[in-house]
C-alpha positions in Angstrom: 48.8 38.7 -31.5 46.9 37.7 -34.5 47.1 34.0 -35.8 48.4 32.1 -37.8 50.9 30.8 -34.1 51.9 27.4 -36.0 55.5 27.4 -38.2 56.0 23.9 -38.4 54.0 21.9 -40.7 50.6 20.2 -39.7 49.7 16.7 -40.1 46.2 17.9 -39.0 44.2 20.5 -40.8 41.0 21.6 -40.2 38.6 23.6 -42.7 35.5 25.1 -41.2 32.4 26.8 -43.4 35.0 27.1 -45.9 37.8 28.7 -43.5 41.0 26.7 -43.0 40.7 27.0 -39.2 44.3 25.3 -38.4 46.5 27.9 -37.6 43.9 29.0 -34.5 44.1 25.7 -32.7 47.0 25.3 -30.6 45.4 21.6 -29.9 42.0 19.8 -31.4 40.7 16.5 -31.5 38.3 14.5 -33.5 36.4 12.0 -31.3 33.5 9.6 -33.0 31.7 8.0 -29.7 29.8 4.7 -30.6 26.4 4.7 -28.2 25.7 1.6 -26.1 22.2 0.1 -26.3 20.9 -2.2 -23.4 20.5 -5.5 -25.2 20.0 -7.4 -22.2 17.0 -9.9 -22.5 15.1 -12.4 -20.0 17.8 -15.2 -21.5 20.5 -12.8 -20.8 22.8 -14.5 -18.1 24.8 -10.8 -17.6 24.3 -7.5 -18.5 24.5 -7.4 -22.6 25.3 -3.8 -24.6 24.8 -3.3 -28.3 26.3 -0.5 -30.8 24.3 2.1 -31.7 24.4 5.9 -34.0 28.3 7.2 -33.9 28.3 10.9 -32.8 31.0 12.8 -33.9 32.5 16.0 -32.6 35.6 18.3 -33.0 36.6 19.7 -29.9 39.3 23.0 -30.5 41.4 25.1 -28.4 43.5 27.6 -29.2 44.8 31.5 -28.4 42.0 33.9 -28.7 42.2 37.3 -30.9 39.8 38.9 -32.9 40.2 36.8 -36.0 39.6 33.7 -33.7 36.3 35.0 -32.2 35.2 36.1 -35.6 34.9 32.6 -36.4 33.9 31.0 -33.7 32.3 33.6 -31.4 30.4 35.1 -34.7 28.9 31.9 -35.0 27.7 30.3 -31.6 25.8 33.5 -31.2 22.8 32.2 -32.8 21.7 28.5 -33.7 22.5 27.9 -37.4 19.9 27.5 -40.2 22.2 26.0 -42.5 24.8 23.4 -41.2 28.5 24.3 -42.0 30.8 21.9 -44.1 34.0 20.5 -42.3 36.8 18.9 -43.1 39.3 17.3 -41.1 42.4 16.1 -42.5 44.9 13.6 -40.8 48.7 12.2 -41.3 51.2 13.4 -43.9 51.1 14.1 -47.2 50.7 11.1 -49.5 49.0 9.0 -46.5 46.5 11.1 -45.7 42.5 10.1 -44.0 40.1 13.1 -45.1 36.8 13.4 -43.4 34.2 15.5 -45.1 30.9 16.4 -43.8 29.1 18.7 -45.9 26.6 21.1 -45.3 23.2 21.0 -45.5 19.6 21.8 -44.1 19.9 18.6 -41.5 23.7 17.7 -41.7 27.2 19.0 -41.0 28.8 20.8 -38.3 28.1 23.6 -36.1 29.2 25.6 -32.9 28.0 23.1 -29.8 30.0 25.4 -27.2 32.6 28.4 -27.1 34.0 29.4 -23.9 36.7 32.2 -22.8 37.8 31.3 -19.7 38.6 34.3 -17.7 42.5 35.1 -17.3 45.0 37.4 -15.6 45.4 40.3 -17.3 49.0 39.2 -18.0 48.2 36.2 -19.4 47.2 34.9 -23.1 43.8 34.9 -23.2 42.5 31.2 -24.8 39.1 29.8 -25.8 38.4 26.6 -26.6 35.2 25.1 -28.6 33.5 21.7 -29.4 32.3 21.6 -32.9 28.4 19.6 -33.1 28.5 16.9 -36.0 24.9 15.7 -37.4 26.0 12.8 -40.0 28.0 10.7 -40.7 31.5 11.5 -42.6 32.6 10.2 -46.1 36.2 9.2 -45.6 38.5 9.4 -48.6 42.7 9.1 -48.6 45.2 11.6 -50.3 
């Protein structure tokens, strides 16, 4: 069974290294984790935290067929010279929040982790990968 497996309209797209990557992912999330820093000082009366760096990742699931592990398989097989561009698109049309990280030598996105769990052989095989962020995103509407 070859993708795309959605027929009802996203309000969540996802464009990877230039490949719309949507219609793989039967789930995905965006997550941007704030670090805590230690702030606490001799003065301190209680344990005090600071914010830090955000770290972003993508983290994907979906069904997996040979289109699927072309993309994702093809590349977490070796560490990536050049980062990837992504873009992550939320809500409908006309209220949209686009985030774009764009490739470079030292920022974008890349494959952190791909895993195919191991299934019955009457089963749907799935897979499900976290996308690595370096940077920070510029967020635009549409």
């Amino acid at each position: 069974m070859a993708g795309p497996y959605k027929s009802e309209a996203s309000n969540f797209t996802v464009t990877l290294g230039g490949t719309n990557i949507t219609a793989y992912l039967t789930q995905s999330e965006i997550a941007a984790t704030v670090a805590e820093v230690d702030s606490t000082n001799l003065a301190s009366t209680g344990a005090e935290s600071a914010p830090a760096a955000t770290t972003w990742t993508l983290n994907a699931q979906g069904f997996l067929d040979k289109a699927a592990d072309d993309i994702f398989g093809r590349r977490s097989l070796t560490p990536p010279s050049t980062y990837l561009d992504l873009v992550v698109t939320s809500g409908p049309s006309g209220s949209q929040t686009i985030y774009t990280w764009t490739g470079t030598t030292t920022e974008g996105a890349f494959i952190q982790t791909y895993t195919i769990p191991a299934t019955e052989p009457t089963q749907l095989s799935t897979f499900t990968a976290e996308i690595g962020i370096s940077g920070g995103p510029v967020r635009t509407t549409g």
